[in-house]
C-alpha positions in Angstrom: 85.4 101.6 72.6 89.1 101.2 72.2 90.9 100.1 74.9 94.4 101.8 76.1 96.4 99.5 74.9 95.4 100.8 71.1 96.3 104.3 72.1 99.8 103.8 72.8 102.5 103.7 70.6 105.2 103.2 72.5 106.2 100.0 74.9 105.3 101.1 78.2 107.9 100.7 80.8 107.0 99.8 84.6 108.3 101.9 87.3 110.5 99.9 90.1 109.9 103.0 92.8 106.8 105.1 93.3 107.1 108.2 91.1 104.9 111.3 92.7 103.6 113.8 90.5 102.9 117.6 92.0 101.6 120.5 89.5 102.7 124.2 89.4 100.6 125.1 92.9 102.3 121.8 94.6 99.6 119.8 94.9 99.6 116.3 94.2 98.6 115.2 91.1 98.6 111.5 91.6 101.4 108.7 90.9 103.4 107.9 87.7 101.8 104.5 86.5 104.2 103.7 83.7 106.0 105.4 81.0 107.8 105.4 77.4 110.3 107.2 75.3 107.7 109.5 74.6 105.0 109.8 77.4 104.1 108.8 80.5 100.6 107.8 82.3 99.4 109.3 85.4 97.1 107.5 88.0 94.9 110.5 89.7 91.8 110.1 92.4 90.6 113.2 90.1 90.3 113.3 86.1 92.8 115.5 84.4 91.3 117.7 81.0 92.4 116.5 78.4 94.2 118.5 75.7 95.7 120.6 78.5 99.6 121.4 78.9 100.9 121.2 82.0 104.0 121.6 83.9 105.1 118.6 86.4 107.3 118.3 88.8 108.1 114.6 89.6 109.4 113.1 92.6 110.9 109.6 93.6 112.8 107.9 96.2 114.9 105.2 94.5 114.7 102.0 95.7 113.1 103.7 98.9 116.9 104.4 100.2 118.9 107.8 99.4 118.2 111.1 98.9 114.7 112.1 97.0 115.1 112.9 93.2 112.7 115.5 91.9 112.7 116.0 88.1 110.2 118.7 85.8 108.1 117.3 82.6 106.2 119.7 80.2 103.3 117.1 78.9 100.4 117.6 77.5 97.5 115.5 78.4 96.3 113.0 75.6 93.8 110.9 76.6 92.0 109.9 80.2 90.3 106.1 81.2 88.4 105.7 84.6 90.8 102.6 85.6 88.6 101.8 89.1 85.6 103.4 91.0 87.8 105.2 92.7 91.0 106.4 89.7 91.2 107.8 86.5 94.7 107.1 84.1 95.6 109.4 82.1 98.0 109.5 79.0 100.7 112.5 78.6 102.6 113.0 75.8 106.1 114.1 77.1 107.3 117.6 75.4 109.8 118.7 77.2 112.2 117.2 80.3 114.9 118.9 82.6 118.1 117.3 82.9 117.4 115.4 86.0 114.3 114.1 84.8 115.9 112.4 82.2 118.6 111.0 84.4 115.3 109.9 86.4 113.6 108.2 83.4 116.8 106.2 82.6 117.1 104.9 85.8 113.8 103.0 85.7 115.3 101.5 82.6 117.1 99.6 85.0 115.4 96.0 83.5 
């Protein structure tokens, strides 16, 4: 069984604030763990099907001061790992970003 590690191929970036993900219905989807140039991984209570495209919108609160930022991702899901008894991570591969999300995703380039 290959781990996660040798299914990404990008360096994985941590997050400095907690980054909520909500899908189309606004329900929460589960936190953004960590993500790279090209995708981003999910940690969800629930597994997500892989293979599936979805449309995110994503949500954080810099540095837990400020005003809220909220961003929208088209990903497709790529892979899923049961990461404790109790969450699942799962691998997106980014296709598409709106303006703020990017602004978002450079912030946490901070370091």
């Amino acid at each position: 069984m290959s781990s996660m590690k040798d299914k990404r191929q990008f360096v994985r970036k941590a997050l400095h604030c907690t980054v909520s993900v909500f899908n189309e219905d606004s329900k929460n989807v589960g936190v953004m763990a960590d993500y790279s140039e090209n995708g981003i991984m999910i940690s969800s209570y629930l597994p997500i099907e892989v293979g599936q495209e979805f449309l995110f919108t994503i949500i954080d609160l810099p540095n837990n001061v400020g005003n809220k930022r909220t961003g929208h991702v088209t990903v497709q899901s790529k892979w899923t790992d049961q990461i404790s008894h109790t969450q699942f991570g799962t691998g997106f591969k980014l296709i598409n970003q709106d303006e703020q999300a990017k602004i978002m995703f450079r912030s946490y380039d901070g370091d």
